[in-house]
Steps between C-alpha positions, in 0.01 A plus 500: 500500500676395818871491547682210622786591778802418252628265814200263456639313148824401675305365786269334316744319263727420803217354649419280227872383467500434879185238437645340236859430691288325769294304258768406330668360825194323594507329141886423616434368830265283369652345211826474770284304688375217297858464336594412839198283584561338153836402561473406853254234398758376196764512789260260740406302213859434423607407861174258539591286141855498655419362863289260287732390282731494808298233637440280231857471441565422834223267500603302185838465604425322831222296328763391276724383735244354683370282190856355442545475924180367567579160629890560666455609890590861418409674804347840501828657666625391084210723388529820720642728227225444277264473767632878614475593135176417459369663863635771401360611209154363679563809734556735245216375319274550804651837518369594177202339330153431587391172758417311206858500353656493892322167544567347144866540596472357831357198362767452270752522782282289773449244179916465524558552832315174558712303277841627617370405911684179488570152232190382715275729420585475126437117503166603667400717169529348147739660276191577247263602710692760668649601149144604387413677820824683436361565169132615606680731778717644180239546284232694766807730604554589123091526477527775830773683362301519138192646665697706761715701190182578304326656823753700575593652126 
């Protein structure tokens, strides 16, 4: 029978503890990790549905005011708030969403911008017809921002 140096047990053991300490923080490090990646992309998600909304609000309210304006000789110098409003929440929108989304938004904004130029180029446009390309502009920006939410989940 051989005999074990007595010294060779704690060694052994300790060992064994050390391997599970760094498996264990691997395991950690890990799980740390995708919490974080999990709630960045919440966080993202979040910001995007609130530049979005951001918009549309902005949007609305200047179509609105636009519908009931339509055939004074507001100027665009009346519209400039709104205008701003809405440019600016384009930017952050190009800032963070996909091209798709980016130019949805910019169409909404181009298809306003061209009806706050001046009361000439209103009488230029009828009233309906520019209401429904408001409308289509709307509804393929909400379409982009659908498909852009699902890719990135």
């Amino acid at each position: 029978m051989t005999q074990v140096a007595w010294w060779w047990v704690p060694v052994v053991a300790g060992l064994f503890a050390l391997g599970g300490v760094f498996t264990t923080q691997l395991v950690v490090v890990r799980l740390d990790g995708l919490r974080v990646r999990r709630e960045d992309s919440r966080r993202w998600l979040a910001d995007r549905r609130r530049i979005y909304a951001s918009l549309l609000a902005s949007a609305e309210g200047l179509y609105e005011r636009l519908k009931h304006e339509w055939t004074t000789d507001s100027s665009i110098s009346e519209f400039r708030e709104e205008l701003t409003s809405l440019r600016v929440a384009c930017q952050e929108i190009r800032l963070m969403s996909t091209v798709e989304v980016n130019a949805a938004g910019w169409e909404i904004s181009e298809t306003l911008g061209k009806a706050t130029k001046s009361a000439e180029s209103r009488r230029k446009i009828s009233l309906d017809v520019w209401k429904d390309e408001y409308k289509e502009a709307v509804g393929r920006f909400v379409r982009c921002t659908s498909g852009s939410q699902h890719r990135s989940r």
